[in-house]
C-alpha positions, 0 to 999 in steps of 0.5 A: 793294485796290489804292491810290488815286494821287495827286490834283491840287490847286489853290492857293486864295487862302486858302492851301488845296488844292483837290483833284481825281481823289480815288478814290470808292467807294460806302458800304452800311451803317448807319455811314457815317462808320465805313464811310468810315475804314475804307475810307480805310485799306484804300486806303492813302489820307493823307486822305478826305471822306464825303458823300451824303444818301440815297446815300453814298460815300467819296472817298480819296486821297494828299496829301504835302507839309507839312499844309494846310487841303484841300477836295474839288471833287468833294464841292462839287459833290455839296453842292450838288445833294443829291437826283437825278442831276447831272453838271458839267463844268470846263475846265482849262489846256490843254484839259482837262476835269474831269468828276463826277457824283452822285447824292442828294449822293453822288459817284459811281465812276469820276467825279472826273476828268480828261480831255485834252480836252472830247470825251473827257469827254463820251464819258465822260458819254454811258457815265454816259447808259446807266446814269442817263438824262437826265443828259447833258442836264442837265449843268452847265458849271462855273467855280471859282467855282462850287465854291469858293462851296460850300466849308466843313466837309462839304468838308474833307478828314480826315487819317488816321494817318500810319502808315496803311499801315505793317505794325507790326513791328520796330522801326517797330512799337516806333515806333508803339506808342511815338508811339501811347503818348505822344500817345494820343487827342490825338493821334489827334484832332490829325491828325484834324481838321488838315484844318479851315480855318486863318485867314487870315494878316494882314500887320499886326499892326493889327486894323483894317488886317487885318480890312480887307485880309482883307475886300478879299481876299474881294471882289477874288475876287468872280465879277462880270459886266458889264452888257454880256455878259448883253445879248450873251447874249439877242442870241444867243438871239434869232436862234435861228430858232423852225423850221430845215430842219423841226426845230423849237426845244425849249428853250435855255440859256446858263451863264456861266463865267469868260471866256465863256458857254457856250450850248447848243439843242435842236431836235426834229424837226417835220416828215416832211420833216425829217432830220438830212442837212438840218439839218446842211447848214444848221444854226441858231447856225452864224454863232455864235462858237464854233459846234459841232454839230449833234449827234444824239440818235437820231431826234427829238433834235439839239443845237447849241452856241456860245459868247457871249465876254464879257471878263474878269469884272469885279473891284471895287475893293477896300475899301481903309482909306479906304473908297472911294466907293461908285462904286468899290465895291459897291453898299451893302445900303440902296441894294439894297433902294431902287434895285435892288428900285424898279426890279424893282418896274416890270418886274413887269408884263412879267414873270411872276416876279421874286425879290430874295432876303433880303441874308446876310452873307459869311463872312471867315475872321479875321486872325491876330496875331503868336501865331496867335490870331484877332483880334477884328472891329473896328467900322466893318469892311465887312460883305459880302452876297449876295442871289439874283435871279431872273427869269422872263417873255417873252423880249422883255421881257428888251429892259426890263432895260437896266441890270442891278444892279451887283455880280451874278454871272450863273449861266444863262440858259434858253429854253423854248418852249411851242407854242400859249401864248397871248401875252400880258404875262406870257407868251409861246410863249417864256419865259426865266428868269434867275439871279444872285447880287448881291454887296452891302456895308453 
């Protein structure tokens, strides 16, 4: 079998890699996580992950270097779309793009990589379309924060023996059957769980002073959004033209990355007189930024894309040891619930579905002493939280929300069109729905 290369890894506030291009292949048997070790070995891989639900694969690959808590991005993909197909896309420096895909939580072959450029990778994917339609369609735009949000135990990579790979004979066989001796289990349980998170270094060896830079770290990492940029985002689509050269507007979506959100049309063909001569010649979006199509789908499909430009994210301030006001950081979970959920309350009547999730609390990996140990939570930390909005009505009453809750991460945007709806408050011929995540303190 031929050996996995090595894989590229990002540096992560915490200290960990995050890794791509690891080689997956899929698992058949009725012990995957045995399956799973085995296979590792037979690539002579240093670490690997195992995941999937109904499917599952195996994801190896070779890391040098001194040991360090490692993640999979793939695999944290795959976590959070457990059934189906899905497929995401991430932009890297230079133009690169970094392309998976899954299926029932399993990442499969040949995915996991990366390309030298966006059309590359979408070659990629249309080769995927042939064998898992659909997919294409419904494949995400990604940003880390994206991946680094479902990172945790089920992404960890597990170490496997240093000697994998190594014949025992002479006297690098006297080697291992000495080491293999000397530290029996134990040892084989040290390396096998050396991929485990490590606590966050503290700078101080004062608990409280650690605990609160440990907990500023984690809302300077925060993904936030202006105000602004969401409203940019609805002004693009509506002036999208509902009919354009006789192909008519099916559905749209925005999906918010990092400096930008990237916005996609698909138009269906309407009319006799329609052809893909015409609408090329005068494309909807075409005075958008970053403008690219139309693209084809056979005979009846086409897509167009654009991208809105919203500036950097916007970071609050840290929680500094003097716990700053509240104008200077995020919004406390009590005035979440009184102002943010009292002014949802009075859009409900333009909208035909509003949901404030239940506020959960962050977890922050604990300082460590002089000696390694972890150090006890003090009282009066911060507590950090986050609680899921979404939102589903008419796209003109989307004009209502002129002051969106501080502290929220958007993820999309979609635009459906459904010819014929009745127009009334809750609904409409076009209805949009809006995701978020609302970062929040105590």
């Amino acid at each position: 079998m031929q050996a996995v290369d090595e894989a590229l890894t990002m540096d992560l506030q915490d200290g960990a890699l995050l890794v791509f291009c690891m080689r997956w292949f899929p698992l058949v048997g009725s012990r995957p996580e045995t399956l799973a070790r085995r296979r590792a070995r037979e690539a002579r891989a240093t670490h690997y992950v195992q995941g999937g639900t109904r499917a599952a694969a195996v994801g190896c690959t070779r890391l040098l270097g001194r040991p360090r808590p490692c993640h999979s991005a793939a695999q944290a993909f795959a976590q959070s779309h457990p059934q189906g197909t899905a497929a995401g896309m991430l932009m890297m420096d230079e133009g690169r793009a970094w392309l998976v895909a899954t299926q029932d939580g399993a990442v499969m072959a040949r995915t996991d990589r990366i390309y030298v450029d966006r059309e590359q990778a979408l070659t990629a994917l249309a080769e995927l379309e042939h064998c898992y339609p659909g997919m294409a369609t419904a494949m995400r735009n990604l940003d880390l924060a994206d991946l680094t949000g479902n990172l945790g135990l089920g992404t960890t990579l597990w170490r496997l023996s240093p000697w994998v790979g190594l014949a025992p004979t002479g006297a690098r066989g006297i080697a291992v059957l000495l080491a293999a001796g000397l530290s029996g289990g134990a040892a084989w349980q040290a390396w096998r769980h050396w991929g485990r998170p490590a606590p966050v270094a503290a700078p101080a060896a004062d608990p409280m002073l650690a605990w609160r830079t440990a907990v500023a770290r984690q809302v300077a990492s925060l993904p936030l959004h202006d105000a602004a940029g969401l409203g940019q985002v609805f002004i693009s689509l509506r002036q999208l033209p509902m009919l354009a050269q006789g192909w008519g507007l099916d559905s749209a979506r925005c999906a918010a990355q990092a400096r930008e959100w990237i916005c996609q049309a698909s138009y269906r063909r309407a009319s006799p007189v329609a052809s893909n001569q015409r609408l090329a010649a005068a494309p909807p979006a075409r005075e958008q930024a970053g403008f690219e199509g139309p693209r084809f789908d056979g005979l009846e499909q086409a897509r167009v894309s654009w991208r809105v430009a919203v500036g950097p994210r916007s970071s609050p301030a840290t929680v500094a040891p003097e716990n700053a006001g509240p104008s200077a950081a995020l919004r406390s979970r009590q005035a979440s619930d009184i102002r943010v959920g009292s002014a949802l309350q009075r859009l409900l009547p333009a909208f035909g579905r509003i949901s404030l999730g239940t506020a959960a609390a962050l977890p922050v990996a604990a300082p460590v002493d002089e000696s390694g140990r972890p150090m006890a939570r003090p009282p009066g930390v911060p507590v950090l939280y986050s609680r899921s909005l979404l939102m589903h009505g008419p796209l003109r009453s989307y004009a209502l929300f002129q002051a969106p809750p501080v502290g929220t991460a958007w993820r999309e945007v979609t635009l459906t069109v459904t010819p014929g709806r009745r127009a009334e408050a809750t609904g409409s011929v076009l209805m949009a729905q809006l995701q978020g995540v609302i970062y929040e303190r105590d």
